[in-house]
N, C-alpha and C positions, 0 to 999 in steps of 0.2 A: 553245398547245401541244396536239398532239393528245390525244386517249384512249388508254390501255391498253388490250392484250389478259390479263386474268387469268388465263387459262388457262397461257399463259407463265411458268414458274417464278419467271423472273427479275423480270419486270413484275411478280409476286404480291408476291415480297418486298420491291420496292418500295413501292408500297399500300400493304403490313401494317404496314408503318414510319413511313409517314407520319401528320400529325396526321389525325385522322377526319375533323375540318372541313374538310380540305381536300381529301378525299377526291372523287372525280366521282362519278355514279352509275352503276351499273355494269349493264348487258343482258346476260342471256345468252343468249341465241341458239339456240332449238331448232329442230330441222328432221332428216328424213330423209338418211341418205347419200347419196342420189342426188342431192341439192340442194346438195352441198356448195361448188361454184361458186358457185351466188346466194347461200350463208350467208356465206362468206366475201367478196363485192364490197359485199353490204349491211353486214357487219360493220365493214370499210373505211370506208365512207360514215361511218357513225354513230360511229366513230373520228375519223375526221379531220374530217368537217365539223360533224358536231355535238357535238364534242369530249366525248365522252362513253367512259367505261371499257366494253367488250366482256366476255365470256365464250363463246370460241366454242371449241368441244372439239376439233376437230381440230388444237388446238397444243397440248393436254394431252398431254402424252409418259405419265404413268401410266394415265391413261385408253385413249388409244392400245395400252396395253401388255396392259390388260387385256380389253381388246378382242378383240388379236392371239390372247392365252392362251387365249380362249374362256370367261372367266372372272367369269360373273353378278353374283357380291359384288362384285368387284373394281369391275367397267361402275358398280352400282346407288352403291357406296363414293364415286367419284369424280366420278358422277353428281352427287349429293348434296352436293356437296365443291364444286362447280361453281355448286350454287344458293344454296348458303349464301356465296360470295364477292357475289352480287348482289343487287342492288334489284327488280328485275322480268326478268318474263320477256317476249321476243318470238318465239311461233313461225313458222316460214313453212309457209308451206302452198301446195302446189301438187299437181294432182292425185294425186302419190305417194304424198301424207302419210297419207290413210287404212290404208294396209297398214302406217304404222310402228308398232311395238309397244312404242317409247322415247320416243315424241313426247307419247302421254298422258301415261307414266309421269313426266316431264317437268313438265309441264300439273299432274297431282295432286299432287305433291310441290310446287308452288310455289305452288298455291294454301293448301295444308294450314301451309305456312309464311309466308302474306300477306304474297306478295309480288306484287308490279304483275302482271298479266297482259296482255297484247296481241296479236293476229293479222295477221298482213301475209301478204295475199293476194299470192303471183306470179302472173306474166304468164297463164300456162295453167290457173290454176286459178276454177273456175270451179262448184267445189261445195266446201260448208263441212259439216263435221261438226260436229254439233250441238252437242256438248261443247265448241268451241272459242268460245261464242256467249259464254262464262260472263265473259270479258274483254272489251278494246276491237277490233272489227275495223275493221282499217284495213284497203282495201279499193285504194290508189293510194301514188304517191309526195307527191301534197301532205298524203296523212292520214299518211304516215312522220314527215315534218317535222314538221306539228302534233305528233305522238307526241314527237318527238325536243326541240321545243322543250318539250311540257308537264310532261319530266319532267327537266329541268333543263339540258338544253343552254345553254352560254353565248354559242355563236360562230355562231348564226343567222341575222346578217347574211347570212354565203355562202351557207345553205342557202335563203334568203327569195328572194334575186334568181337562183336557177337556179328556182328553181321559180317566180315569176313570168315568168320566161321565158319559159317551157313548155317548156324542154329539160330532160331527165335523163341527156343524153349526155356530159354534162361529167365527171359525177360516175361514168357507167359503169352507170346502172341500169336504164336506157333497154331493155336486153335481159331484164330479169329483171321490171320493176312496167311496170304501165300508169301514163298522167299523169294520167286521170281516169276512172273507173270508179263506175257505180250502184251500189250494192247491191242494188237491185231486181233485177239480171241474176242474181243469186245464187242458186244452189238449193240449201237446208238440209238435210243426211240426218239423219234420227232414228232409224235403226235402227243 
């Protein structure tokens, strides 16, 4: 069975109900609005193949709402609301991300609450902000998977034999991660 999206009302008071034990662990998913395509095909992925619970805000209808109102407490309220439903956070980052002003605020708030932290580079990105070093950077789709099995995925098989492969086209990421990327090509901003 796949993962939930917690963000989703209905999926939330599913979770809330269930025994903790049985509970998956749960990602949530930062990233810029303009990334919202790759947050949601990789949010997919990490749902269905590595059967793992999501937290992706663009199916938060309160958050959405308070978005729409223009409304700081409300964004910061259910922000918050968002990271307390999860285990760790994954943010993407693709050249946008430095101009987001919610991706740190994201990033502090889940470290401040220890919880996992992780970075998955997209395809176009190709500078890393300093602050994001403070977690794991995954840097490809095989360091997705490694991520997705280390932190509890149970349904790895699918994701082992696409990515021995070397295709990501199956699963649709093929457009958003590289299959193998240095870290060495990486340029660090510290300002």
């Amino acid at each position: 069975m796949a993962g939930v999206n917690r963000a989703i009302p209905k999926m939330w008071e599913m979770v809330a109900k269930s025994d903790r034990s049985e509970r998956r662990p749960c990602i949530f998913i930062s990233h810029i609005k303009i990334d919202q395509g790759p947050a949601k095909d990789i949010g997919e992925f990490i749902r269905n193949d590595g059967d793992l619970d999501i937290y992706l805000d663009v199916y938060d209808s309160d958050l959405q709402k308070a978005v729409e109102d223009q409304d700081p407490l409300g964004i910061t309220r259910f922000v918050e609301r968002g990271l307390a439903k999860s285990d760790s956070l994954l943010c993407l980052v693709s050249e946008n991300t430095i101009s987001s002003w919610w991706v740190p605020y994201e990033i502090g708030f889940a470290k401040n609450a220890a919880k996992g932290i992780a970075t998955l580079l997209l395809k176009d990105a190709v500078t890393l902000p300093a602050y994001l070093e403070i977690g794991r950077v995954l840097v490809d789709f095989i360091d997705l998977s490694s991520y997705m099995h280390t932190i509890g995925a149970s349904r790895m098989q699918k994701v082992s034999k696409t990515t021995t492969s070397g295709s990501t086209t199956s699963s649709g990421l093929g457009k958003h991660l590289v299959l193998l990327r240095h870290k060495k090509d990486l340029k660090i901003v510290r300002d």
